[in-house]
C-alpha positions as CSV (number, residue, x, y, z in Angstrom):
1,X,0.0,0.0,0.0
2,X,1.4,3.1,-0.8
3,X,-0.1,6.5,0.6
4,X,-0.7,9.6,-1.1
5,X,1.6,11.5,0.0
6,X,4.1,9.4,-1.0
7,X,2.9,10.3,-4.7
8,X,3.0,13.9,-4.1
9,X,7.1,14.1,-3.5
10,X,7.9,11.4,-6.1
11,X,7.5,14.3,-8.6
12,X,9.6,16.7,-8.3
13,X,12.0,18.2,-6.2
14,X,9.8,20.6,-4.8
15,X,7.0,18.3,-4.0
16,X,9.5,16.1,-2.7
17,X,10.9,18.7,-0.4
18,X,6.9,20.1,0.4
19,X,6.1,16.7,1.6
20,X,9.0,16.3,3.7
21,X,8.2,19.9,5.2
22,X,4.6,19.4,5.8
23,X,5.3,15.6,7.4
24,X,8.3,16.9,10.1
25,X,5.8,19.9,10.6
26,X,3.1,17.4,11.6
27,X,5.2,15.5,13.4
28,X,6.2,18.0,15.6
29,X,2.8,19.2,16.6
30,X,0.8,16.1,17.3
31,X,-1.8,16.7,19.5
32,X,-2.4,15.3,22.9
33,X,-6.2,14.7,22.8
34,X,-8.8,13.1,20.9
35,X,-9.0,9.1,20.4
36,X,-7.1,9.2,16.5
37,X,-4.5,12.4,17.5
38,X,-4.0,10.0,20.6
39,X,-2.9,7.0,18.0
40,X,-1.2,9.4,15.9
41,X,0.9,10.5,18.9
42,X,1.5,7.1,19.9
43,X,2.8,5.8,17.1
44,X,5.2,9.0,16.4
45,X,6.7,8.7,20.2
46,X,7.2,4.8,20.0
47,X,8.7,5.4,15.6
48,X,10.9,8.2,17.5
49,X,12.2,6.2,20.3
50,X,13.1,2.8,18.0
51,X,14.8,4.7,15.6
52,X,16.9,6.9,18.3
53,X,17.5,3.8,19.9
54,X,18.5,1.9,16.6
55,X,20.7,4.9,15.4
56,X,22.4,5.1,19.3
57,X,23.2,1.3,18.9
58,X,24.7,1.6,15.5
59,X,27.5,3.7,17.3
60,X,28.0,2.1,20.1
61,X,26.3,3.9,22.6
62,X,23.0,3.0,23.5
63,X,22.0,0.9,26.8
64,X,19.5,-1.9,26.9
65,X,16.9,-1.8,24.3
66,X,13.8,0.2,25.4
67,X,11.4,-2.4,24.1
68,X,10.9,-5.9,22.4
69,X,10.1,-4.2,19.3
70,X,14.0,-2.6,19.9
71,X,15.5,-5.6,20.5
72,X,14.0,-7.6,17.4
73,X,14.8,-3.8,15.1
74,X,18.3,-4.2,16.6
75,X,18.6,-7.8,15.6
76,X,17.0,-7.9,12.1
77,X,18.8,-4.7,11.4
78,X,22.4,-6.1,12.3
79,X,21.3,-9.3,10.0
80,X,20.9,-7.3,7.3
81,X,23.8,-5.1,7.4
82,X,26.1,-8.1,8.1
83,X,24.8,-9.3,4.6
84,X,24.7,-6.2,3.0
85,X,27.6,-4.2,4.9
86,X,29.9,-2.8,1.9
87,X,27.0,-1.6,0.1
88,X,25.3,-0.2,2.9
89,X,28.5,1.9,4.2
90,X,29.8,2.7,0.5
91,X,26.0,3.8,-0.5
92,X,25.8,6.3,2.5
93,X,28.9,7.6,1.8
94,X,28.4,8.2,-1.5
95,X,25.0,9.9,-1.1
96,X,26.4,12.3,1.6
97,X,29.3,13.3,-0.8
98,X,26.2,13.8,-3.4
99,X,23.9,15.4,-0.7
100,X,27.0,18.3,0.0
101,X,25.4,21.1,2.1
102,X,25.0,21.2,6.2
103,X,25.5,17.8,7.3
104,X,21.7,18.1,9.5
105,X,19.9,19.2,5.9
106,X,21.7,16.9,3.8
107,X,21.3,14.0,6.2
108,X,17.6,14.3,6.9
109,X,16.7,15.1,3.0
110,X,18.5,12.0,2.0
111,X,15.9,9.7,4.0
112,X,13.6,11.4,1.8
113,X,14.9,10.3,-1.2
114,X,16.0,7.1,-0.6
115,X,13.2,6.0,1.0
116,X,10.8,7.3,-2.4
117,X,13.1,5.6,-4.3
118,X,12.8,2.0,-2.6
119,X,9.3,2.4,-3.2
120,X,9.1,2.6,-7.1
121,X,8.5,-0.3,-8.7
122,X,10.7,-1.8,-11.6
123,X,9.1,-2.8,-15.0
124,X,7.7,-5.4,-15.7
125,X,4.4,-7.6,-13.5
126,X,6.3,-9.3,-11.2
127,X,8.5,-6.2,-9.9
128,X,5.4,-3.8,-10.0
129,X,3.7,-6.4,-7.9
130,X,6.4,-6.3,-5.1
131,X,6.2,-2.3,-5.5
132,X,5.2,-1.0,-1.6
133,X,6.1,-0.4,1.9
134,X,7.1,-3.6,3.3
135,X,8.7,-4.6,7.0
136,X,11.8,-5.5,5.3
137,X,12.3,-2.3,3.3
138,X,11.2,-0.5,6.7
139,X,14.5,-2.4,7.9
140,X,16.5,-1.6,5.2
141,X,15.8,2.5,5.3
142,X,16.8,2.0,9.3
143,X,20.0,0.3,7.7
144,X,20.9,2.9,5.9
145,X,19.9,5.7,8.0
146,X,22.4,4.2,10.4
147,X,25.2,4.0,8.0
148,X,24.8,7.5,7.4
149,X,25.0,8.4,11.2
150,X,28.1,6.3,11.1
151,X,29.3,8.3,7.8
152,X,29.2,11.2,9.7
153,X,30.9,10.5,12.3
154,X,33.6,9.1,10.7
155,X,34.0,12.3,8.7
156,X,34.3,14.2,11.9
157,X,34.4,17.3,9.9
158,X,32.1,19.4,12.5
159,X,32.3,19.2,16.4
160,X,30.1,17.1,18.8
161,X,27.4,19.9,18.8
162,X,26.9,19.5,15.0
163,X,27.6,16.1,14.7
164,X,24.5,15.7,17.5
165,X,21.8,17.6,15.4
166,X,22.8,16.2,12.6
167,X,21.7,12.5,14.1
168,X,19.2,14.1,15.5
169,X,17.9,15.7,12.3
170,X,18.2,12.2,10.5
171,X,16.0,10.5,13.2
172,X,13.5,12.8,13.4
173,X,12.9,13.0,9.5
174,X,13.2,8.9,9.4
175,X,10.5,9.1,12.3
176,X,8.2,11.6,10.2
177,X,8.9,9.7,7.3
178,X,7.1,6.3,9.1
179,X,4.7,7.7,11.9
180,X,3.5,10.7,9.9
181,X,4.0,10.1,5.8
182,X,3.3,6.0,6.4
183,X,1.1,6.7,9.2
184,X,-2.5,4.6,7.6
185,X,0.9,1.8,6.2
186,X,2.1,0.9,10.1
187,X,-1.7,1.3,11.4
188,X,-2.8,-1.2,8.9
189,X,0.1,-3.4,10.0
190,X,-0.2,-3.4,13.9
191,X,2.9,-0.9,13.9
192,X,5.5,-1.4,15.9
193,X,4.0,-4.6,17.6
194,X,3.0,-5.9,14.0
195,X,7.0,-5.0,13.3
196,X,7.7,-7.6,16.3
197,X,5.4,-10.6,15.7
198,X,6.4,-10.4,11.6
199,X,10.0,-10.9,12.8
200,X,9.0,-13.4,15.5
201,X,6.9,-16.2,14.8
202,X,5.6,-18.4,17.2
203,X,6.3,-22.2,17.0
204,X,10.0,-22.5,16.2
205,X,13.4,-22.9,17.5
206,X,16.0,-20.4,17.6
207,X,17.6,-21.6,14.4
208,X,14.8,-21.7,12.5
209,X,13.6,-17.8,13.7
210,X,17.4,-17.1,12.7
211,X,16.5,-18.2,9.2
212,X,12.8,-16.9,9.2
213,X,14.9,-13.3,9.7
214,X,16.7,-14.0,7.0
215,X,14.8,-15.2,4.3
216,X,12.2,-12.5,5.2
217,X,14.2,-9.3,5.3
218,X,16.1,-10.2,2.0
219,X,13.1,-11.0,0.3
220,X,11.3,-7.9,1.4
221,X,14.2,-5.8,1.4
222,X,15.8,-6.8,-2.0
223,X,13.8,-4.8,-4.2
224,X,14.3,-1.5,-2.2
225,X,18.1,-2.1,-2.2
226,X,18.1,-2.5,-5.9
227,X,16.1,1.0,-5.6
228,X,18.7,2.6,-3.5
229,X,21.7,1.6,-6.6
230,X,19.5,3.3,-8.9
231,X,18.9,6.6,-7.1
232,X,22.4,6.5,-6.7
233,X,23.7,5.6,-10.0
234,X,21.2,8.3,-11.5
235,X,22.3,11.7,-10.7
């Protein structure tokens, strides 16, 4: 399922960057009260704390996980990355060299583009058919949002206080981007508890979970990596 918004960036430039604007803007000023601002608000605070968690433990500095849906992003996030690790790193390096620009504006936009371009479908019946938001393409824009926290810090071109907004920045647009843009998506899907029983099915053994992860994210993630080389092979 794809939601509207989602058409309304793909194109152009200036749609993309209007949809961005109006979804952090909305994320920032959820209301407290009624029963579907109450959801909304919900959903935004637990997208915000994963992700800040998730980034934190790409980095090598956050504590226990804050959640079972943590732990199990953690996990299926690390499984992906440890399969997918040179492309991942050399990918967010790249499109930060691309992005140029503060490191906060350059780091949140590019969550923005990568995760409209995972979401186009190739040609052809079978790849239109796997076109969508999936679980595993949630996991690999995490992925990469991570690498490009990492990126940053290994440039080390700014001091701490910069280097902190800029994670900051990149978490709160990857947050917008999934409470807020692919807010009806993750309601549909049980959100972040559907996130945690996709990944853990009940009924098997360790080993077999282990290879339930893996089949799952590479099949649903696949497509939107193959999306990510294009948008940055295409200038």
């Amino acid at each position: 399922m794809r939601g509207g918004g989602g058409a309304v960036f793909l194109v152009s430039g200036i749609g993309r960057l209007g949809a961005f604007a109006l979804a952090l803007l909305a994320f920032r000023r959820l209301p407290p009260s009624a029963s579907g601002a109450t959801m909304a608000a919900s959903l935004s605070e637990e997208t915000a704390r994963l992700v800040g968690d998730y980034l934190a433990h790409r980095l090598g500095v956050a504590g226990r996980p804050p959640s079972r849906a943590a732990e199990t992003l953690r996990r299926v996030a690390d499984e992906l990355e440890r399969r997918e690790r040179s492309f991942f790193r050399s990918a967010a390096s790249g499109a930060l060299q691309e992005a140029g620009g503060e490191e906060a504006e350059a780091a949140a936009g590019l969550v923005w583009r990568v995760a409209a371009q995972m979401e186009l479908p190739e040609e052809g019946e079978a790849a239109a058919a796997a076109g969508g938001l999936n679980w595993g393409r949630v996991v690999a824009l995490v992925v990469f949002a991570g690498n490009v926290a990492a990126a940053l810090v290994e440039r080390g071109e700014q001091g701490p206080a910069q280097a902190q907004a800029a994670r900051e920045a990149l978490s709160e647009a990857l947050s917008a981007y999934l409470a807020v843009e692919k807010r009806a998506w993750m309601e549909e899907h049980g959100g972040w508890d559907g996130f945690y029983h996709f990944f853990n099915r009940r009924g098997s053994d360790e080993t077999d979970q282990n290879s339930t992860i893996s089949n799952a994210i590479m099949a649903a993630a696949g497509f939107g990596l193959a999306g990510l080389a294009f948008l940055l092979a295409v200038r």
